[in-house]
C-alpha positions as CSV (number, residue, x, y, z in Angstrom):
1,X,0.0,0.0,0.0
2,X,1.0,3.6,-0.7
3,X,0.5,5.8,2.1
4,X,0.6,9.9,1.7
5,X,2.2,11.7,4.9
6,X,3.0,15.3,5.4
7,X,5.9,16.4,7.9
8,X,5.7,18.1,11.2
9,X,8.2,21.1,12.6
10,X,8.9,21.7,16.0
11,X,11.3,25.0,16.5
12,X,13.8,24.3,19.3
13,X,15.2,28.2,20.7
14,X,18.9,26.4,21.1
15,X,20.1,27.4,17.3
16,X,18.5,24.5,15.9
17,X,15.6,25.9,14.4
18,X,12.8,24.2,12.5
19,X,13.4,20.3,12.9
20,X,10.8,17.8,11.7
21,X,9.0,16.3,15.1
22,X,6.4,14.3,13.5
23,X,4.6,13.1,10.5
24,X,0.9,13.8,9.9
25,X,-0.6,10.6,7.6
26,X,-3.6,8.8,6.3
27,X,-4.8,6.2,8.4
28,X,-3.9,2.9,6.4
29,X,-4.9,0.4,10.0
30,X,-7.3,-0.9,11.6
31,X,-7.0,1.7,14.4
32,X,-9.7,4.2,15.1
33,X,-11.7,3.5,11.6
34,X,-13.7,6.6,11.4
35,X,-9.8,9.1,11.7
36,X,-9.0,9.9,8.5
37,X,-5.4,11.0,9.4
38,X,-2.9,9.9,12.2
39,X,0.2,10.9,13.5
40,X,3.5,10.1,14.8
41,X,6.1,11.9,16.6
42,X,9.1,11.9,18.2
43,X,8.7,11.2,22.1
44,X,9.7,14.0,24.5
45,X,8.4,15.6,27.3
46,X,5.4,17.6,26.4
47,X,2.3,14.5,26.0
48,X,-0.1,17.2,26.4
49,X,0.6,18.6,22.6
50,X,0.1,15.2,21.8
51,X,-3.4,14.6,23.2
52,X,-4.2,17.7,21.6
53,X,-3.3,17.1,18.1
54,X,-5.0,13.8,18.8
55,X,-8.4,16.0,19.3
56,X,-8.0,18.3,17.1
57,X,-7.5,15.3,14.2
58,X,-11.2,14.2,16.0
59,X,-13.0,17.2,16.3
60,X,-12.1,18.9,12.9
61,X,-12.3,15.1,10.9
62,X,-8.8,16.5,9.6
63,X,-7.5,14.9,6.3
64,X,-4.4,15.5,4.8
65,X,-5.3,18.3,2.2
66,X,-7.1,20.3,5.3
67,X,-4.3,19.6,7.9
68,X,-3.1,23.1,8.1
69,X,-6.2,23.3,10.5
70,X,-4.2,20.5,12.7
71,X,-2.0,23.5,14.6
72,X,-3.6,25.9,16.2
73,X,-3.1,29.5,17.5
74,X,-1.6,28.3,20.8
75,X,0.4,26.2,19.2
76,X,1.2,28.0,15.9
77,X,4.6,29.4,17.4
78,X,6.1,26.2,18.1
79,X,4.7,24.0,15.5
80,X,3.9,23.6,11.9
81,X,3.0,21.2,9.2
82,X,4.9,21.4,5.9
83,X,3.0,21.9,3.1
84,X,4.5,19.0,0.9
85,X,3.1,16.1,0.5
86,X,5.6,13.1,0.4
87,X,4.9,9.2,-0.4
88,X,5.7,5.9,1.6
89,X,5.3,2.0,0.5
90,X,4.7,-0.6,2.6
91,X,2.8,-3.5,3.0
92,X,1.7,-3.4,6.4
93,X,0.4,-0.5,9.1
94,X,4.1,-1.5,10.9
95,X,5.6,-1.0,8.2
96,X,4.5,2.7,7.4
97,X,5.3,3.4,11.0
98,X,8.6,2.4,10.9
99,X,9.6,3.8,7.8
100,X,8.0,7.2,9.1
101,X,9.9,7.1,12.2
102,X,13.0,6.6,10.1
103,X,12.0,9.6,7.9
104,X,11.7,12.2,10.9
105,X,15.5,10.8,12.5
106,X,16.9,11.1,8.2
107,X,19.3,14.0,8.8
108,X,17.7,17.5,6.8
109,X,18.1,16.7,2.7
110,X,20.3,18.9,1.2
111,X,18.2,21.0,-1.6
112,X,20.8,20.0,-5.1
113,X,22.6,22.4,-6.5
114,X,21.9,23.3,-10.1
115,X,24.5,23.0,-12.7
116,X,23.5,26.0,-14.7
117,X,23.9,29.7,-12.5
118,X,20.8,30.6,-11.2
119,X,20.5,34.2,-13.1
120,X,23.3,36.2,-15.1
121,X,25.7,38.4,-13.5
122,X,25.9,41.9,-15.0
123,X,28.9,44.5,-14.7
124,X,28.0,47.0,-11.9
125,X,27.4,50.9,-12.9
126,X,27.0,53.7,-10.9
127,X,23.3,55.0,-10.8
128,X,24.4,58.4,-9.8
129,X,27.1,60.6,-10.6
130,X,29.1,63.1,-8.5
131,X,28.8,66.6,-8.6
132,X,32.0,68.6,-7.4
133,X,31.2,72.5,-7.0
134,X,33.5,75.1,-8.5
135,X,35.5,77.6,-6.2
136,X,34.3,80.4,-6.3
137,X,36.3,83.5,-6.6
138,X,36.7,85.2,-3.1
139,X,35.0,88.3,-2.7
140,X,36.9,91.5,-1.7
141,X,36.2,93.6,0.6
């Protein structure tokens, strides 16, 4: 089966940034038939954020395409969901876990660089030119 998740960012104060926490997926189990969407996430201290995703995904029937609704204003500073929409295959509900858990540990991709330069480079020119007064003759008294 082919399962479509979308990533989710926690920002860390401590330099780090945005780093992907969690993953945001359909529901390909058995588990909670009437959820359209589940989630995974990296454990760590905070369980309440995760009860609350967890009834937001409930109250809201979230899907995928309508998951921006998944974070809200209380937690909008901290958290996100990534807009792209990214693929996983396997055959069982396990398997989808675990390859999910091994996509939020993957290191941050590395956007490729493109052979050809991005946009010319031109010669610089000045946009203004400098005006020197004259001396003027002194006056005599």
């Amino acid at each position: 089966m082919i399962v479509k998740y979308r990533l989710i960012e926690k920002y860390f104060d401590d330099r780090a940034g945005w780093i992907t926490w969690g993953a945001l997926y359909d529901n390909c189990s058995e588990i909670f038939p009437e959820t359209k969407v589940l989630f995974t996430a990296i454990p760590d201290d905070d369980r309440h954020i995760r009860r609350y995703l967890g009834a937001r995904i409930n109250e809201l029937n979230l899907g995928l395409e309508d998951g921006d609704w998944l974070i809200g204003e209380e937690y909008a500073s901290r958290f996100r969901l990534r807009p792209e929409l990214f693929t996983v295959e396997g055959e069982t509900h396990k398997e989808i876990r675990q390859q999910l858990w091994e996509r939020i540990f993957a290191p941050p991709e590395v956007e490729p660089i493109s052979e050809t330069p991005a946009e010319e480079q031109y010669a610089a020119h000045p946009v203004y030119h400098t005006v020197r007064e004259a001396e003027e003759p002194e006056e005599s008294q």
